[in-house]
C-alpha beads as a LAMMPS data file, in Angstrom:
LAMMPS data file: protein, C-alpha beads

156 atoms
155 bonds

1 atom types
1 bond types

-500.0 500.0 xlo xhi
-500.0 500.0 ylo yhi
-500.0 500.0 zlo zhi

Masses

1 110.0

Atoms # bond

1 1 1 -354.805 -254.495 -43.729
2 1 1 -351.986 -251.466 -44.119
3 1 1 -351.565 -250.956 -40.164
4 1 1 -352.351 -246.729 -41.126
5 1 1 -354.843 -244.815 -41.559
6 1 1 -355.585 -243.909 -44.890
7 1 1 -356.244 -240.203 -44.722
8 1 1 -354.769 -236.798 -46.698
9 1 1 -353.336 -236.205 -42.367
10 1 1 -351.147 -239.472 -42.756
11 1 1 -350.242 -238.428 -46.513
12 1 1 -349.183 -235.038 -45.603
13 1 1 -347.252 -236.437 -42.101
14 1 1 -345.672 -239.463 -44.879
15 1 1 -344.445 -236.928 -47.219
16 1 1 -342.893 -234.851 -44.695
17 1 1 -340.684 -237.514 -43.191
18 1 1 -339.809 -238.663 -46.621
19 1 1 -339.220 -234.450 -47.887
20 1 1 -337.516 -233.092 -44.561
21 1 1 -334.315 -231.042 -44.742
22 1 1 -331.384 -231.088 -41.431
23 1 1 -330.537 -227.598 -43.066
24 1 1 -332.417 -224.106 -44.039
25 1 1 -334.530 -224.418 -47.141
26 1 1 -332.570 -223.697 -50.404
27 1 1 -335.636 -223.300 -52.873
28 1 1 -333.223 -223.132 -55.705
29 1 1 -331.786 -226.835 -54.881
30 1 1 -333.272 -230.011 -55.981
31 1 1 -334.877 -230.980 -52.606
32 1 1 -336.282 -227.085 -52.228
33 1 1 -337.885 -227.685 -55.723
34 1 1 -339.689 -230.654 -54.324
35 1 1 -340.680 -229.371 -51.296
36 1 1 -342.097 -226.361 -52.844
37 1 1 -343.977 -228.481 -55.629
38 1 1 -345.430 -230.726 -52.925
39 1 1 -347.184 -227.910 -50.783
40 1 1 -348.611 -226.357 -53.746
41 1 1 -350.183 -229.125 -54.827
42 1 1 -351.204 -230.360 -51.122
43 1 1 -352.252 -226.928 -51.078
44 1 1 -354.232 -227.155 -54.151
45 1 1 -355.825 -230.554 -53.395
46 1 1 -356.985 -229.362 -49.867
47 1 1 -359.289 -226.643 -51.697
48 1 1 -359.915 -229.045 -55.007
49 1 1 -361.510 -231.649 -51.667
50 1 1 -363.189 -229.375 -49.753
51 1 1 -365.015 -227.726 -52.803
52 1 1 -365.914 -231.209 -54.078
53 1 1 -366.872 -232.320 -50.057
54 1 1 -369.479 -229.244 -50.349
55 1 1 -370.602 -229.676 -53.648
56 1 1 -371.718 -233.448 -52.812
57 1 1 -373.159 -232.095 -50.177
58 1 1 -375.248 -229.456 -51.679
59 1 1 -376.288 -232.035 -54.265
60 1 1 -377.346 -234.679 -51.919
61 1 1 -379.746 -231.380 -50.484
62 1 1 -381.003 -230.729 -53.764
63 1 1 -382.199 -234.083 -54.980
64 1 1 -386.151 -234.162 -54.412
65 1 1 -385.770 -230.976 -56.067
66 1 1 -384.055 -232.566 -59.081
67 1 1 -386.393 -235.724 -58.981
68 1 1 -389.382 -233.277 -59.371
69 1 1 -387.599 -231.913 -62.969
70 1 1 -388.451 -235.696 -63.717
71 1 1 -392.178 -235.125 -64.065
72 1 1 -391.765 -232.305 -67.125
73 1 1 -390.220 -233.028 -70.256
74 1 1 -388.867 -229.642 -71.010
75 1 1 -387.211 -229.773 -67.495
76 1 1 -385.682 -233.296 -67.495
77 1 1 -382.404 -232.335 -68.460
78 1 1 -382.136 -230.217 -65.431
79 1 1 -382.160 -233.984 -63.753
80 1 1 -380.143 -235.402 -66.263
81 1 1 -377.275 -232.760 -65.788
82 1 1 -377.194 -233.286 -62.176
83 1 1 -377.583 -237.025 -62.340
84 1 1 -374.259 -236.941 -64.645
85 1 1 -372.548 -234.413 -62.192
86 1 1 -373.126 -236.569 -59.026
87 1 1 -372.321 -239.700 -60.800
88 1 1 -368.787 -237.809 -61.959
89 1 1 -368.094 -236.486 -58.324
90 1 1 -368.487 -240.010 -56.853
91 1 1 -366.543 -241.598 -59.019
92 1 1 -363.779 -238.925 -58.505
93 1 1 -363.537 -239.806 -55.222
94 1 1 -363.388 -243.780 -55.525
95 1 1 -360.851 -243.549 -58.158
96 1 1 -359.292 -240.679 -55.508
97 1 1 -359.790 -243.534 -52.954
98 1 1 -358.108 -246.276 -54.826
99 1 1 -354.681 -243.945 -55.761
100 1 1 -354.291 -243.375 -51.574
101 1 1 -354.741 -247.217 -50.817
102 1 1 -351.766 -247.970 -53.714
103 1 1 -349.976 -244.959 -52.143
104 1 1 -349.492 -246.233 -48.281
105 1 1 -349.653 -249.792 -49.932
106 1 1 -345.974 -248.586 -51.240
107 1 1 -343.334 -248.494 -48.837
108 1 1 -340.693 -245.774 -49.332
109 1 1 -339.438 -245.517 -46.165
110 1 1 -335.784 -244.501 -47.825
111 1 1 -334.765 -240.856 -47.967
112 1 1 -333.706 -241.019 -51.477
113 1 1 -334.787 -239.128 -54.904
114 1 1 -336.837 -242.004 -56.050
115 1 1 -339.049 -241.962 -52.881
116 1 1 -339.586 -238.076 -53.493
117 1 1 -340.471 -238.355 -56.936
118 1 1 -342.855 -241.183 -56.196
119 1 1 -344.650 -239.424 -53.890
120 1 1 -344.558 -236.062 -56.124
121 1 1 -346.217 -238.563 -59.053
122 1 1 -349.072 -239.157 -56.256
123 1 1 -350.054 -235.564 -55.465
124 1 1 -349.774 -234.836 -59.010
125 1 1 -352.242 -238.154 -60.002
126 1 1 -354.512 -237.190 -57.243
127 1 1 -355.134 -233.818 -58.577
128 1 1 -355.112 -234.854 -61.931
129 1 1 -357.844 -237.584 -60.960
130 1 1 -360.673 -234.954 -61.381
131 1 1 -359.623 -233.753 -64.867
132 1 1 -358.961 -237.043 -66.235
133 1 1 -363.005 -238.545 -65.221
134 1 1 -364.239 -235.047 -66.253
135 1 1 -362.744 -236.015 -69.652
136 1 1 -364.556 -239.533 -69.374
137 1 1 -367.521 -239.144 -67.932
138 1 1 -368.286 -235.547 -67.903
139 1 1 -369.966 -233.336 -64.994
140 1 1 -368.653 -230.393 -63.579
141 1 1 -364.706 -229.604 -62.767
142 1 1 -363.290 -229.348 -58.803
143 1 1 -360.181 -228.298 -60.295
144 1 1 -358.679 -225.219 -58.892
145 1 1 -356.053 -224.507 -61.536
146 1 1 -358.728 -225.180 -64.225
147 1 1 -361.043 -221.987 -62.586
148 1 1 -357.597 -219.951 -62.280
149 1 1 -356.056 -220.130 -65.794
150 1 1 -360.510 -219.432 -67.221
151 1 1 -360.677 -216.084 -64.765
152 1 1 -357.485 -214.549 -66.546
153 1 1 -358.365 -215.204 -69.952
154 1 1 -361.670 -213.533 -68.754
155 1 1 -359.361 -210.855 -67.442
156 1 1 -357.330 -210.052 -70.852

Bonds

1 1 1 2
2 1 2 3
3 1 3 4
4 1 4 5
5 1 5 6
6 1 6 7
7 1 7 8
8 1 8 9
9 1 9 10
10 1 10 11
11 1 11 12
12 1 12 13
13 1 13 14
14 1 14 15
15 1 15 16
16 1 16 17
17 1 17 18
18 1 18 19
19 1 19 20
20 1 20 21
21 1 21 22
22 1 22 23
23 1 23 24
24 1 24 25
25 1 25 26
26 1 26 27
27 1 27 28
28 1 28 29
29 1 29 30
30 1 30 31
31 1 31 32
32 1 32 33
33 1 33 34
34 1 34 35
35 1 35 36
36 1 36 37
37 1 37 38
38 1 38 39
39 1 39 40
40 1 40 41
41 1 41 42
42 1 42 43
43 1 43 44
44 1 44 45
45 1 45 46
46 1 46 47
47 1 47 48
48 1 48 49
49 1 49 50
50 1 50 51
51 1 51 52
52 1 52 53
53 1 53 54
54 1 54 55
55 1 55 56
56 1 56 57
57 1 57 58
58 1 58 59
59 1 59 60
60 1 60 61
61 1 61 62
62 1 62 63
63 1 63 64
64 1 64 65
65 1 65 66
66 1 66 67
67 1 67 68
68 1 68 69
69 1 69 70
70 1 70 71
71 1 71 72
72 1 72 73
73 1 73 74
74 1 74 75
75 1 75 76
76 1 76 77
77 1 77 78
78 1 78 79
79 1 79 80
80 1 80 81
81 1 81 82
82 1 82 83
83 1 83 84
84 1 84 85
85 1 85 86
86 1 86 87
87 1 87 88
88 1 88 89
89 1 89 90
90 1 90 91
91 1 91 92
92 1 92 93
93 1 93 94
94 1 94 95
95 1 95 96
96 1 96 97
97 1 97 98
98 1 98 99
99 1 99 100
100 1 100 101
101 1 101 102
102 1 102 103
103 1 103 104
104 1 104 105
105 1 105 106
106 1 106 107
107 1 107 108
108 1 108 109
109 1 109 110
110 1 110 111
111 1 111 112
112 1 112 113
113 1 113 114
114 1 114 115
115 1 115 116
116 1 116 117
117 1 117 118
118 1 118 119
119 1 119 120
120 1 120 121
121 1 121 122
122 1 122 123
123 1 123 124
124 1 124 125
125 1 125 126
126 1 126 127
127 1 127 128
128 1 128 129
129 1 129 130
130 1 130 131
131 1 131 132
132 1 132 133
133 1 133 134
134 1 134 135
135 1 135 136
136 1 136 137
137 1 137 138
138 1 138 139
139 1 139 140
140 1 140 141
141 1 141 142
142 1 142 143
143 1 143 144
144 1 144 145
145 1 145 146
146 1 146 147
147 1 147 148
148 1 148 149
149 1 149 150
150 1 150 151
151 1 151 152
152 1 152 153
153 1 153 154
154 1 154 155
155 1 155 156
């Protein structure tokens, strides 16, 4: 349907041709800025996916575990709580699935500060995606800035 793969590899290799500098890299300019913004936040949504790949993963292994809360009443809201948490995870990642699709649906072929700022608007909606269903649904956070900013208030 696109002719591409739709992957975070084709993102990354997208944003790059669209964010490349012919010069050294003058952090301090406009174009530094956004190349600095968009590998943090690549950064940050390469550990934000692979804590929510192993967390799906680890709840797939506990489920006849979780079932088995189901036979106590005192224990069902074990289930419940993991039932919600599963539910939020998948979700994430559909409504993660749906923001690529609309991103290589977009063609911004054009080296220009629109095309930058479009595709700093996508990183920053996919790792806002989690926060935003956590909000909605409920279920437990992937976000790495969230577990950054709670460690040092735990630190003062």
């Amino acid at each position: 349907m696109l002719n591409c793969n739709i992957s975070f590899e084709e993102l990354i290799v997208k944003i790059n041709s669209i964010v490349s500098f012919e010069t050294t890299l003058n952090v301090f300019s406009f174009d530094g800025m956004i190349k600095s913004f968009t590998s943090f936040g690549l950064f940050n949504l390469l550990f934000s996916y692979s804590l929510r790949y192993i967390m799906i993963k680890v709840f797939i292994i506990l489920t006849p575990f979780m079932i088995i809360t189901l036979l106590n009443t005192s224990t069902s809201w074990i289930f419940k709580s993991w039932f919600k948490s599963v539910i939020s995870l998948l979700i994430v990642q559909s409504i993660i699935s749906v923001i690529l699709v609309i991103i290589f649906s977009t063609d911004f072929s054009a080296n220009n500060t629109f095309s930058k700022l479009i595709y700093i608007g996508s990183i920053y909606a996919l790792i806002k995606a989690n926060m935003y269903t956590r909000q909605i649904i409920g279920g437990i956070s992937t976000d790495i800035s969230a577990g950054i900013s709670s460690l040092n208030k735990l630190s003062k």
